[in-house]
C-alpha positions as CSV (number, residue, x, y, z in Angstrom):
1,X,-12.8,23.3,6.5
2,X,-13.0,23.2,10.3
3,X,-14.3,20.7,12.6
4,X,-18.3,22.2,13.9
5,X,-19.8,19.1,15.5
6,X,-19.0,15.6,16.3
7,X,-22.6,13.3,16.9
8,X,-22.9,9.3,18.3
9,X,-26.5,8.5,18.6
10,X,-28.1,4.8,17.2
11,X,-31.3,5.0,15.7
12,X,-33.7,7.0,18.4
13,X,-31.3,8.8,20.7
14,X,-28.0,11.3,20.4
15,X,-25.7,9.9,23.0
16,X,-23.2,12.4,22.5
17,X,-23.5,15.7,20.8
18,X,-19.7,17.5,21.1
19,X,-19.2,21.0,19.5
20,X,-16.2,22.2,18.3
21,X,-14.8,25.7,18.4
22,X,-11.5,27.8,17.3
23,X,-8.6,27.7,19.2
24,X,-8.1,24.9,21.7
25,X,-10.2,22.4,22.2
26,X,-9.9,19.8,25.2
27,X,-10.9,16.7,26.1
28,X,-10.9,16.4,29.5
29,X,-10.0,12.7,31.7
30,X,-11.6,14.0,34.6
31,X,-10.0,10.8,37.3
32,X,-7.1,11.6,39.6
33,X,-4.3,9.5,39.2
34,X,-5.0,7.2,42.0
35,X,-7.8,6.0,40.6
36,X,-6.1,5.3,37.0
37,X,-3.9,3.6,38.5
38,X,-6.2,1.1,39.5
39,X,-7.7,0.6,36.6
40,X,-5.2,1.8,33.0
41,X,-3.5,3.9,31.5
42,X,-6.7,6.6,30.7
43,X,-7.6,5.0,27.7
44,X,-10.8,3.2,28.4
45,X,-12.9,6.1,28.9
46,X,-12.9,7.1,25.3
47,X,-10.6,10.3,25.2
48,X,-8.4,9.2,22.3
49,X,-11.8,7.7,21.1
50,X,-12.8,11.3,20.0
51,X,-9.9,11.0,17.2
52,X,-10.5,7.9,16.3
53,X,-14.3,8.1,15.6
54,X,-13.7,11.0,13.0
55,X,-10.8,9.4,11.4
56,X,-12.9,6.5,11.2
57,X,-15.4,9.0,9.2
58,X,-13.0,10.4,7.0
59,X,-12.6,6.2,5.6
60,X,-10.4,4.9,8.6
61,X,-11.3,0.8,9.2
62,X,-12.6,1.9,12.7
63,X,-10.6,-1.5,14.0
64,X,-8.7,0.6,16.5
65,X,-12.0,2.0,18.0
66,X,-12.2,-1.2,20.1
67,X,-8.7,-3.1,19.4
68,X,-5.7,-1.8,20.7
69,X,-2.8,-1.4,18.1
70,X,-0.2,-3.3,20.5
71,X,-2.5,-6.3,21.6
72,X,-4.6,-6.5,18.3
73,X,-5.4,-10.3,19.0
74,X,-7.2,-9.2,22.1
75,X,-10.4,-6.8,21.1
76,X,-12.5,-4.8,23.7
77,X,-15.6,-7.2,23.0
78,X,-17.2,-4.8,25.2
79,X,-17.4,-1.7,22.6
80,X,-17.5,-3.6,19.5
81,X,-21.2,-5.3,20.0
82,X,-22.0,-2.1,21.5
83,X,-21.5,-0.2,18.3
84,X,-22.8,-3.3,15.8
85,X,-25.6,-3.8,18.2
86,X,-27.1,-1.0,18.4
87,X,-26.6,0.3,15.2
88,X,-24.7,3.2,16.6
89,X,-24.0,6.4,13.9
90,X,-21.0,8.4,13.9
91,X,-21.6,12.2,12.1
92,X,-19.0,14.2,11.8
93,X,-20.0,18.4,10.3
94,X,-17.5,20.1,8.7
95,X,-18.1,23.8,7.7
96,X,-16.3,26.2,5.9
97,X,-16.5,29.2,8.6
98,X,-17.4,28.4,12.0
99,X,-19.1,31.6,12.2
100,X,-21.2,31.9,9.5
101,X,-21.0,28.9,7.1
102,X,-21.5,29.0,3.3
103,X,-20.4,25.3,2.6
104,X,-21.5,22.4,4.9
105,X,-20.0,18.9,4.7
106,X,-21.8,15.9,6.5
107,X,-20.5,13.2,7.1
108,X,-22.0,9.9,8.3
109,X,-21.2,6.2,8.8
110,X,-22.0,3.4,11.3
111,X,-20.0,0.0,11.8
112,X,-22.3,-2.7,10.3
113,X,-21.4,-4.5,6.6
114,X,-22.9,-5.0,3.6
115,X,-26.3,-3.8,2.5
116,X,-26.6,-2.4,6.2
117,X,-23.3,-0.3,6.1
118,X,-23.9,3.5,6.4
119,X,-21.3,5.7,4.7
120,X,-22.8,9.0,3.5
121,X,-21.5,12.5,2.2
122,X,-24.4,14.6,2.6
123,X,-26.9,12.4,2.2
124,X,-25.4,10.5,-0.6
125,X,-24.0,6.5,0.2
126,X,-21.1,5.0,-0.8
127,X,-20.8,1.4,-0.4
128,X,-17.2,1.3,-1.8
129,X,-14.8,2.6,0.3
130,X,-12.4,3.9,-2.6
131,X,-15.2,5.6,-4.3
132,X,-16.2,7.2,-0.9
133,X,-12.6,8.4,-0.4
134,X,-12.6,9.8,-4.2
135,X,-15.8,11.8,-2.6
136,X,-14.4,13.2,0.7
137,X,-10.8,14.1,-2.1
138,X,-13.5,16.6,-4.3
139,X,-16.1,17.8,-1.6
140,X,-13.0,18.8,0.7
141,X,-10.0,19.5,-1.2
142,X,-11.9,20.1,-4.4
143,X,-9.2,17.8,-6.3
144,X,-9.9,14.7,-8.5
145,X,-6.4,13.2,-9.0
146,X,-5.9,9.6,-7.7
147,X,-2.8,10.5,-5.8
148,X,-2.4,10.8,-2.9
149,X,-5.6,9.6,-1.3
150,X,-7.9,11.6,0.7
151,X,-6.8,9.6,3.9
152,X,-2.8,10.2,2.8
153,X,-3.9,13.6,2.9
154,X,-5.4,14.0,6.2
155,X,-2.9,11.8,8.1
156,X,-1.0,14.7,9.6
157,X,-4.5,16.0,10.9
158,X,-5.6,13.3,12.9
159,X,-2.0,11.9,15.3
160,X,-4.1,9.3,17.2
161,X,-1.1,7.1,16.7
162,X,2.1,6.5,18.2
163,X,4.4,6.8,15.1
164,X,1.8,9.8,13.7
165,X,3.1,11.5,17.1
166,X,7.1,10.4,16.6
167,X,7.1,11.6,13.4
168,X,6.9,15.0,11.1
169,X,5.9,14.1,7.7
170,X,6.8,10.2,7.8
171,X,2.7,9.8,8.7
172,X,1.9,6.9,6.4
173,X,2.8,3.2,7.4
174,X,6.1,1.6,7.0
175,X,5.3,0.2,3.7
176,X,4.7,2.9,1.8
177,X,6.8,3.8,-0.9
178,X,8.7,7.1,-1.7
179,X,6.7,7.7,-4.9
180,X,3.7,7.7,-2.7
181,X,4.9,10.1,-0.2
182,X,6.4,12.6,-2.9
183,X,2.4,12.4,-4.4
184,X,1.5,13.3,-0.6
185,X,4.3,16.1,-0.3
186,X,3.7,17.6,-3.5
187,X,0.1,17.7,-3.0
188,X,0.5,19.6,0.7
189,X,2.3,22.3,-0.9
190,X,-0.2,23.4,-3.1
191,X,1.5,21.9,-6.0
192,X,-0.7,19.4,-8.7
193,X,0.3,15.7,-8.8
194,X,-1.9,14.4,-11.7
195,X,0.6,12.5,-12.9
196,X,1.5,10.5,-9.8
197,X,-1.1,7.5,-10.1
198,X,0.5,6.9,-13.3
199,X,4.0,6.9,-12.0
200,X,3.3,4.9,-9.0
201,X,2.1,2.2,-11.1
202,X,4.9,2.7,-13.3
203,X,7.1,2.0,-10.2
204,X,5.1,-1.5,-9.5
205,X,5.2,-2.3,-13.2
206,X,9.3,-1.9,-12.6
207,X,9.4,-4.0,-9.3
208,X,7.8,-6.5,-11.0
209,X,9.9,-6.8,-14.2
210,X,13.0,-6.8,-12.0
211,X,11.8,-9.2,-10.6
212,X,11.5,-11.3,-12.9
213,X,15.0,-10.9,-13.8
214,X,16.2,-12.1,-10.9
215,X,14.2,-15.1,-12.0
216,X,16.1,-15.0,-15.3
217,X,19.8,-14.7,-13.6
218,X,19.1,-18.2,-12.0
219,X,19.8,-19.7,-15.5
220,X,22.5,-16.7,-16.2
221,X,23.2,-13.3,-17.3
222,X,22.3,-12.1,-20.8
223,X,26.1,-12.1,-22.1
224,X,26.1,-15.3,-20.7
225,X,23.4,-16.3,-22.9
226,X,24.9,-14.7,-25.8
227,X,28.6,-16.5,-25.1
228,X,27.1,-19.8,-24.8
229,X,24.9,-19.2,-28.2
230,X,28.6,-18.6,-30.2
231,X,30.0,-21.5,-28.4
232,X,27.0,-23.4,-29.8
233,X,26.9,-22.1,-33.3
234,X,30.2,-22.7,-33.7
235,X,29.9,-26.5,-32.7
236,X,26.8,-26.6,-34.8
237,X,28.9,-25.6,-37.6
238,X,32.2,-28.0,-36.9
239,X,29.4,-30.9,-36.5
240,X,28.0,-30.0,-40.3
241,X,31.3,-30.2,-41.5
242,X,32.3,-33.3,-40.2
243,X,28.6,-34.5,-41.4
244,X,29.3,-33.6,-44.6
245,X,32.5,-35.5,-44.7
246,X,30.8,-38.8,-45.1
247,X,30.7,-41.1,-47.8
248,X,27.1,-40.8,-49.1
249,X,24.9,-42.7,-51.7
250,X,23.2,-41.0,-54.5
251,X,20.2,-40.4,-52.4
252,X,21.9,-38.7,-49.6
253,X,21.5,-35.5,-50.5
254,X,17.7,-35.8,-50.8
255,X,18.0,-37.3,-47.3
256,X,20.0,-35.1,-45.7
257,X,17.6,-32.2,-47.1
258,X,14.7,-34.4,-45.1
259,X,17.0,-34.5,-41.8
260,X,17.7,-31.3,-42.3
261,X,14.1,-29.8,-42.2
262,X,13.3,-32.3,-39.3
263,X,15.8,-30.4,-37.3
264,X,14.7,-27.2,-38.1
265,X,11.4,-28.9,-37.0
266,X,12.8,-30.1,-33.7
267,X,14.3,-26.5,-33.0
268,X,11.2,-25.2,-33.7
269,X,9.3,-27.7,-31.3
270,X,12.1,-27.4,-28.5
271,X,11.9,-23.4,-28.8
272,X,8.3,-23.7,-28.3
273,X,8.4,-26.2,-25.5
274,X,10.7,-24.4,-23.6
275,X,8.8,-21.1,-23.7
276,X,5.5,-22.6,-22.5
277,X,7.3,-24.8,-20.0
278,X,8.8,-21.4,-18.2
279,X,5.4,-19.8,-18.6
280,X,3.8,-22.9,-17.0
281,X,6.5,-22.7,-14.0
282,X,5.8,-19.1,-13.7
283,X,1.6,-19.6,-13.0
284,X,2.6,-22.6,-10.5
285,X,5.2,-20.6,-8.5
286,X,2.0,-18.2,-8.1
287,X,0.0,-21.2,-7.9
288,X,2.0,-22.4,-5.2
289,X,2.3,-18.9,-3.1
290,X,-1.4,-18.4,-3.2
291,X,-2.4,-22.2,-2.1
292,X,0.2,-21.5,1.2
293,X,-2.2,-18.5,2.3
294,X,-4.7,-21.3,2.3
295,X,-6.1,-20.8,6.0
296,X,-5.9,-24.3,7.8
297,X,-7.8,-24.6,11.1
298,X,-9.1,-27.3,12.9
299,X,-12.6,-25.7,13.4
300,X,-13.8,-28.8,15.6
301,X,-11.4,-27.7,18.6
302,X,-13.1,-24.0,18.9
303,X,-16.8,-25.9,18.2
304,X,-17.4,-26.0,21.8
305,X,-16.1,-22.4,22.6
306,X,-18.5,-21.2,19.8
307,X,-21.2,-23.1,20.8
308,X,-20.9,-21.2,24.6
309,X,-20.1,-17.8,23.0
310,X,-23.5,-18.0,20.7
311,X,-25.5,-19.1,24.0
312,X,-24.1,-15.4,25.8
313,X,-24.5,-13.7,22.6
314,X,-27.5,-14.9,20.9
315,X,-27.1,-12.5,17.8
316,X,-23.6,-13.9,16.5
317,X,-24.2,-13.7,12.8
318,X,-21.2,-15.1,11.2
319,X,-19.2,-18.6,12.3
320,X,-15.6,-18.9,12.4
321,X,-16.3,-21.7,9.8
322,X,-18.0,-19.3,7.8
323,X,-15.0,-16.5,7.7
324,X,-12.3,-19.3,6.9
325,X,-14.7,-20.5,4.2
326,X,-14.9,-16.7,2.9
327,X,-11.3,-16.3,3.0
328,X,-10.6,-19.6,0.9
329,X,-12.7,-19.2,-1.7
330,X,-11.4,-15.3,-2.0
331,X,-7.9,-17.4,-2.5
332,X,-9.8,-20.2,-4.7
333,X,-11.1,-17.5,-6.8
334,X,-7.3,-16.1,-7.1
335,X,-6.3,-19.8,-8.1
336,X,-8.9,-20.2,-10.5
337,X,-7.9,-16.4,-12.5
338,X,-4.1,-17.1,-12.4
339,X,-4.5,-21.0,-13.5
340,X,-7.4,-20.5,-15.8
341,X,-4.9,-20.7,-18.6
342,X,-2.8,-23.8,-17.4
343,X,-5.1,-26.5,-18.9
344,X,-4.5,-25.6,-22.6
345,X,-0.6,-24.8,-21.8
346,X,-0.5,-28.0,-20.7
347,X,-2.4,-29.3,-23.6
348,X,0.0,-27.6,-25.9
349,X,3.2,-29.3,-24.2
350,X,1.6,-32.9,-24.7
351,X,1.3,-32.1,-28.1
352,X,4.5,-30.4,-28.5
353,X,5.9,-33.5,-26.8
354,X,4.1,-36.0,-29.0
355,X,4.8,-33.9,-32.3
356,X,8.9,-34.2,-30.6
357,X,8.2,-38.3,-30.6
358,X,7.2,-38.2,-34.1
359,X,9.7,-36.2,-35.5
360,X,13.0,-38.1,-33.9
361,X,11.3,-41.5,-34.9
362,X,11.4,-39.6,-38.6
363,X,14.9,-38.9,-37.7
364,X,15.8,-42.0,-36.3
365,X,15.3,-43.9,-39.3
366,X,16.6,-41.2,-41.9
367,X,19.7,-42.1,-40.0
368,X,19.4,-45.7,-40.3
369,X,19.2,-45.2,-44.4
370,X,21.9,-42.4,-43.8
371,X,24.2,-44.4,-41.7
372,X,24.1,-47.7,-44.4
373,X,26.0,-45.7,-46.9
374,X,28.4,-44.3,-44.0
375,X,30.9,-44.8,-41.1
376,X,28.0,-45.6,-39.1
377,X,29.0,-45.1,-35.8
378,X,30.7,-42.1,-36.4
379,X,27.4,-40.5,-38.3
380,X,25.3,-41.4,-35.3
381,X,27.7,-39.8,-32.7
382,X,27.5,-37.3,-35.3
383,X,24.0,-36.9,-35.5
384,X,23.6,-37.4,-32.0
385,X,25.8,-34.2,-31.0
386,X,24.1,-32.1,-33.5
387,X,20.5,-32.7,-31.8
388,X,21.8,-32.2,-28.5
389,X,23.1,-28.5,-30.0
390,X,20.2,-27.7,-31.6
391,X,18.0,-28.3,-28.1
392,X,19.8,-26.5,-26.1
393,X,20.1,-23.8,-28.5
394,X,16.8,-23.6,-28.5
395,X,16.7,-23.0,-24.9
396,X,19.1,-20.3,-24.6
397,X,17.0,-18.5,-27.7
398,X,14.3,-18.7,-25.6
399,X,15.8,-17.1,-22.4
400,X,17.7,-15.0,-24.8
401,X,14.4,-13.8,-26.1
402,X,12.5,-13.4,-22.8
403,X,15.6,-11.4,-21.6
404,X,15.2,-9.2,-24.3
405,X,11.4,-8.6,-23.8
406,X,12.0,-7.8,-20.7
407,X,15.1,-5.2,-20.7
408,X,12.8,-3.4,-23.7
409,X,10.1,-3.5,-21.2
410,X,12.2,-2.3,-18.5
411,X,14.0,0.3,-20.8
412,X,9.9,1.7,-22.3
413,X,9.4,2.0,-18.3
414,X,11.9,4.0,-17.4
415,X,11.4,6.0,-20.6
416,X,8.1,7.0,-19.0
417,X,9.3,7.3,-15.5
418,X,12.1,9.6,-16.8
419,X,9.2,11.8,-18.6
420,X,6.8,12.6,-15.3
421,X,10.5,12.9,-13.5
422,X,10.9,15.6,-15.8
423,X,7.6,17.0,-15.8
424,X,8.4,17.0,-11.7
425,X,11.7,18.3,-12.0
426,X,10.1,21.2,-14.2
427,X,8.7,22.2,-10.8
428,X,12.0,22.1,-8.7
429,X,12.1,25.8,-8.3
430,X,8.1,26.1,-7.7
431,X,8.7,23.6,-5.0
432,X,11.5,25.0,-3.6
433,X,9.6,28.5,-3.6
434,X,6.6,26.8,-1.6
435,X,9.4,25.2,0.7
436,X,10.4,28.6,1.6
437,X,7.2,30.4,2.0
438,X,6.5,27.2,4.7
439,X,9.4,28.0,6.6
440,X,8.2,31.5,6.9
441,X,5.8,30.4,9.0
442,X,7.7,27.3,10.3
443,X,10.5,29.1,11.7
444,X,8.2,31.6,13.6
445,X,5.8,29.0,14.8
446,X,8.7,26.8,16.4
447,X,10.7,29.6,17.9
448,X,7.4,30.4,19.5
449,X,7.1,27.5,21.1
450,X,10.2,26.3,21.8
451,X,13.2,29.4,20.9
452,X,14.7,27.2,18.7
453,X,14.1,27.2,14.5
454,X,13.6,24.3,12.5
455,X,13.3,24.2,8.9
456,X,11.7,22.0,6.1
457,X,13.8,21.1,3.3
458,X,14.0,18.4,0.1
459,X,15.7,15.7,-1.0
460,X,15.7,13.9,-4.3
461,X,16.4,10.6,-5.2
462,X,15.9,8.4,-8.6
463,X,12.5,7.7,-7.0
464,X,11.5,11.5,-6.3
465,X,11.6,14.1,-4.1
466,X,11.1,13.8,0.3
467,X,10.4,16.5,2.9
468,X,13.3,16.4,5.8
469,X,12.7,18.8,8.7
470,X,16.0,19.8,11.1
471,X,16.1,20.8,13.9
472,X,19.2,23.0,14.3
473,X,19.8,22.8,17.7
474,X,19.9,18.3,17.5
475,X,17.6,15.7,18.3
476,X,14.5,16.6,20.7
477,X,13.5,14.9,23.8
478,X,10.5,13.2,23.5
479,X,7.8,16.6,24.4
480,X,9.6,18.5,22.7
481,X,9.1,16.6,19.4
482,X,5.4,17.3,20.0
483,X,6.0,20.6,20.9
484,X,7.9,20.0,17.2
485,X,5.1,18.5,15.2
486,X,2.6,20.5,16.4
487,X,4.4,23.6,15.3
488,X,4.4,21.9,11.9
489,X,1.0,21.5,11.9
490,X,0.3,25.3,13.0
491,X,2.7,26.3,10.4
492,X,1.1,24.7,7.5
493,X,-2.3,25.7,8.2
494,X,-1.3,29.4,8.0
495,X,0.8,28.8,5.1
496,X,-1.9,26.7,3.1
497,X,-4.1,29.9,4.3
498,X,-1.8,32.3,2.8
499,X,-2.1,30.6,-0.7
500,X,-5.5,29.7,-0.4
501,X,-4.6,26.1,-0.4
502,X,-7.4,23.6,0.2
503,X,-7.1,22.5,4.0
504,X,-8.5,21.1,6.7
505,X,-8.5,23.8,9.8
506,X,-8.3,21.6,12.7
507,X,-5.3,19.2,14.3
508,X,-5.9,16.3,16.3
509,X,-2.9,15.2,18.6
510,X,-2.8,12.7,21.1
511,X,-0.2,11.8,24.2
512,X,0.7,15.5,25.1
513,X,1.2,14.4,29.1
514,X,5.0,14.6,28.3
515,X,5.5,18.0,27.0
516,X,6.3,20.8,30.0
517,X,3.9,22.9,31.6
518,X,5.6,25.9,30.1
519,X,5.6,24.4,26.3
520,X,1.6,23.2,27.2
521,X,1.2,27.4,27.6
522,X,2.7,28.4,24.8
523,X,0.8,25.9,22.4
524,X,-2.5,26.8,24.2
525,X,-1.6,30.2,23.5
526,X,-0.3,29.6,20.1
527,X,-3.5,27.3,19.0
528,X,-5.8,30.0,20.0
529,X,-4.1,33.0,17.8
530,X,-4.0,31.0,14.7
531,X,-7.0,30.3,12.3
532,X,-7.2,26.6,12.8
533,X,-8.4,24.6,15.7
534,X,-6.2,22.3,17.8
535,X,-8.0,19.0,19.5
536,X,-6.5,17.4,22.1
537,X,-7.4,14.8,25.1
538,X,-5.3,15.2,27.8
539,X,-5.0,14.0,31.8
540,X,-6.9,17.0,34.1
541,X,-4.3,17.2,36.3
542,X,-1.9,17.6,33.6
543,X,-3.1,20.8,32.6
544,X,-1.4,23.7,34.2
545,X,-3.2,25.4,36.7
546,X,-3.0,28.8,35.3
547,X,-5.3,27.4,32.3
548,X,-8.8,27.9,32.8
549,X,-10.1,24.4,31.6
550,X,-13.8,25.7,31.0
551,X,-13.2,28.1,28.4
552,X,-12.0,25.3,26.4
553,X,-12.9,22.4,27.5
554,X,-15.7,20.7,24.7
555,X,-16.0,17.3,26.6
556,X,-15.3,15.7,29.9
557,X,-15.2,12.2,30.6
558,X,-14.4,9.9,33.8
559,X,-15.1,6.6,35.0
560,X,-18.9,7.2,35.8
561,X,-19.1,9.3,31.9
562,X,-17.2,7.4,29.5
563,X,-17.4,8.4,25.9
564,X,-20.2,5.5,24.9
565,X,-22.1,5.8,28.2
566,X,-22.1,1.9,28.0
C-alpha cells in the first residue's frame, strides 16, 4: 500500500490537504538558520508532526503530537486544546497503486475520548484500540494472527523517533521481549507466525512460575525439603519406639489408637493450615504491591492553580481530583478481584485453627490418662516431640507439594515451548533462504549509497531467533547509520515486492541534517528508482543545491505557516 493523501480539517474546513507521490517526498522548514536559532531546534512548526499524525492513525497514542519525548512532564498546551477543541480529524488514504487504484484504505481518527472518539477504517469505528489494530493487521497485510501487532509491524515505516533512527531492526521499546521480536522478524520475511501469541504467553506463564520459585527457595531447595523429610521420618519413627516402650494399662492400646488418629488429625489440620496460610501470603504480597500504586496527592495545594486554569480555559472537562479518583478505583477494582477470595481463606484458617484447639485439648487429656499408667514425664517429652514432628512435617509436605506442582508446571511449559520451537526450527532453512534473497537487495542497496556491503543475518537463542545486521567495514558514524537504515528500508521493500509480501510502500525518516550532501544525493536518487516512497522533513538549507526542491517538495512550512495554522 502507498501513502496517497494525508487530511487535518475539524468539522467545517480542510486545514491541510498534503498529497503524496513516488519517489521522494519532502517536507520543507522553510526558516534560515538565524531565525531558528532564535526560537528552537525546527520542531515547532510541525515538520516531524507530518510522521507523527499518521502513526497516530495507524493506533499510535498521539501523546508525542504535543509532548516532547525528553520533557514529557512539560506538554505544548498550545496544540493539545487546539486539537481537542476543535475537534480536529486526522485522515490518512492509503491506496494500492498510486496511479490507478483498485483497493482504497481510509483511515480516520480525531483526539477526543469516549463516546466522542473517532477511529474509523473506511467508514467503520472502532472504539477499542486492540480491535482497531486487529482491523488495520487484515485490511493492510491481509493477516489475522495476533502476533506481531499491526503497530510492531509498521515500526520500521514510520522513524519519528530517536532510537527508531539509531537502530536497524531493534524498533520496538526497551521492554520488549525476544519472543516478540522473533513474531515481528519472522513475520517481515514473509514467513507465518500463528503460533507466536501462544508462545509468547507461554513465555509469561514461565516468568511467572519461576518466579514463584524464587519465592519457594526462601524456605529451601527441593532436596532440601526432601533431606529434612528423612531426617523427620526417621525421628518420627525413634519417638514411636521409645513410645511404645512404656509401661501401659490394659486400656492403652485403645488409647493410644485414639492419640494416634488425633495425630493423623493434627497432620491433616497443619497440612491444611499451612497451604492456605502461603496462599493467603501470596494474595497480600499482591495486595500489598497494588495498594503502593495507590496515587497520594494533596489535591488542596493545586486547588487554587485549578481554579485559575478553569477561569483561562473555561471548557476544562475533567479535575485533577477526578483523574486520581479514576486511577484509584482502577487500582480498587484490582484489589477487590485479587482479594475477593481472602474472606473465606481466612474463614477457613479460624476454623482450621479452632478444629487445632480442639483436637490438642483431646490430646492433652488422652495424655493425662496415658501418662498415669507411665513414666510420666518422659511420655510427655515423648509426646511433646512427636507433635512438634508431625507439624513441621506437615509443612515441608506442603512446600514439598507446591514444589512439585510447580516444576510439573514448569516442565508441561516448556514441553510446549519446545513444540512451537520446533515447529520454528522446522523453518530454519526457509528463513535462512528469505535471509538471503534480502541481502540480494541489501547488499546492492547499501553499496549504492554508501560503497560499502552490509548484511542481515540470524541468531538463535533458547528464546528464538533475532535479526543482526553488520556492517563489514565497522561501526558507522552517526549519518551514515541513516544512510544505513534507510538502505534497509529500501531493500526490504523491493524484496517484500519480489515475493509479493504484504507491505507498506512508503518510509518515513526523521533527523537526516547529519548525513552528507553526497550520501543526501544518492538516497534522493535511490528513493526515486525504487517502487516505494520515501518521506522525509528536513532543514531547506540542508538540501543540496543541486536538488531541485519543487519537484518533490509535498509541503512547506515556516514560522508564518506552521503545520496547524494555529
Amino acid at each position: 500500500m502507498f501513502l496517497k493523501q494525508l487530511i487535518i480539517q475539524n468539522k467545517n474546513t480542510i486545514i491541510r490537504d498534503i498529497p503524496f507521490h513516488k519517489g521522494i517526498n519532502l517536507i520543507v522548514d522553510e526558516r534560515p538558520e538565524s531565525i531558528r536559532q532564535k526560537t528552537d531546534t525546527g520542531n515547532s512548526i510541525g515538520k516531524t508532526t507530518v510522521l507523527r499524525l499518521v502513526d497516530y492513525c495507524f493506533g499510535g497514542d498521539g501523546k508525542n503530537i504535543y509532548q516532547d519525548t525528553e520533557f514529557n512532564k512539560q506538554p505544548n498546551t498550545t496544540i493539545e486544546n487546539f486539537l481537542k477543541d476543535n475537534e480536529i480529524i486526522i485522515t490518512v488514504v492509503l491506496v494500492d497503486n498510486l496511479d490507478v487504484s483498485k483497493e482504497e484504505v481510509v483511515i480516520r481518527k480525531n483526539f477526543l475520548a469516549r463516546n466522542k472518539k473517532l477511529q474509523e477504517i473506511n467508514g467503520e469505528n472502532f472504539i477499542d484500540n486492540k480491535v482497531f489494530d486487529k482491523k488495520l493487521k487484515e485490511v493492510i497485510f491481509k493477516s489475522e494472527v495476533d502476533k506481531p501487532t499491526f503497530k510492531q509491524i509498521i515500526s520500521k515505516n514510520i522513524r519519528d523517533e530517536k532510537n527508531k533512527m539509531a537502530n536497524i531492526v531493534k524498533v520496538l521499546n526497551s521492554f520488549t521481549r525476544i519472543e516478540e521480536y522473533e513474531a515481528l522478524y519472522l513475520f517481515w520475511l514473509g514467513i507465518n507466525t500463528d503460533s507466536h501469541n501462544q508462545k509468547e504467553l507461554l513465555s509469561k506463564e514461565k516468568t511467572r512460575e519461576e518466579n514463584f520459585q524464587k519465592r519457594l527457595k526462601k524456605d529451601g531447595e527441593l532436596s532440601l525439603i526432601d533431606q529434612q523429610l528423612i531426617l523427620l521420618n526417621a525421628k518420627i519413627e525413634e519417638l514411636n519406639r521409645r513410645k511404645n516402650k512404656f509401661n501401659l494399662n490394659e486400656n492403652y492400646a485403645a488409647d493410644v489408637d485414639k492419640l494416634n488418629d488425633i495425630k493423623s488429625k493434627l497432620n491433616r489440620s497443619a497440612t491444611e493450615l499451612s497451604r492456605l496460610e502461603i496462599r493467603k501470603d501470596l494474595i497480600n504480597e499482591s495486595k500489598e504491591d497494588l495498594e503502593q500504586e495507590y496515587t497520594q496527592i494533596d489535591t488542596s495545594q493545586i486547588k487554587s492553580l485549578y481554579e485559575k486554569a478553569k477561569s483561562l480555559i473555561s471548557n476544562i472537562q475533567v479535575s485533577f481530583e477526578d483523574t486520581v479518583k479514576f486511577h484509584n478505583d482502577l487500582i480498587f477494582e484490582k484489589l477487590e478481584y485479587i482479594t475477593k477470595e481472602l474472606p473465606e481463606i481466612e474463614q477457613q484458617i479460624r476454623k482450621i485453627k479452632s478444629e487445632i484447639i480442639l483436637l490438642r485439648k483431646e490430646e492433652d487429656a488422652l495424655i493425662e490418662t496415658l501418662n498415669k499408667s507411665a513414666l510420666v514425664e518422659d511420655f510427655e517429652k515423648t509426646i511433646l516431640d512427636l507433635n512438634k514432628q508431625f507439624e513441621r512435617k506437615g509443612n515441608l509436605e506442603e512446600q514439598k507439594r507446591l514444589w512439585l506442582y510447580s516444576q510439573g508446571k514448569l516442565a508441561e511449559i516448556d514441553d510446549n515451548l519446545n513444540t512451537i520451537n520446533q515447529g520454528i526450527s522446522s523453518k530454519d532453512s526457509q528463513i535462512q533462504n528469505r535471509i538471503t534473497e534480502f541481502n540480494k537487495y541489501f547488499s546492492v542497496m547499501s553499496n549504492r549509497l554508501y560503497g560499502e556491503t552490509y548484511l542481515l543475518s540470524s541468531q538463535k537463542n533458547e528464546k528464538g531467533y533475532e535479526l543482526i545486521v553488520t556492517n563489514l567495514e565497522g561501526n558507522p558514524s552517526t549519518g551514515k547509520k541513516k544512510g544505513q537504515i534507510a538502505a534497509f528500508d529500501f531493500a526490504y521493500i523491493e524484496f517484500a515486492d519480489g515475493l509479493d509480501i504484504e507491505c507498506l510502500h512508503f518510509i518515513m525518516h526523521d533527523q537526516l541534517e547529519t548525513i552528507h550532501d553526497n550520501q543526501l544525493n544518492t538516497i534522493v536518487e535511490v528513493a526515486n528508482s525504487i517502487n516505494g516512497q520515501y518521506i522525509v522533513p528536513i532543514l531547506r538549507d540542508k538540501i543540496p543545491s543541486n536538488i531541485d526542491i519543487s519537484e518533490f517538495e509535498v509541503l512547506s512550512l515556516s514560522q508564518n505557516d506552521k503545520l496547524f495554522r494555529i
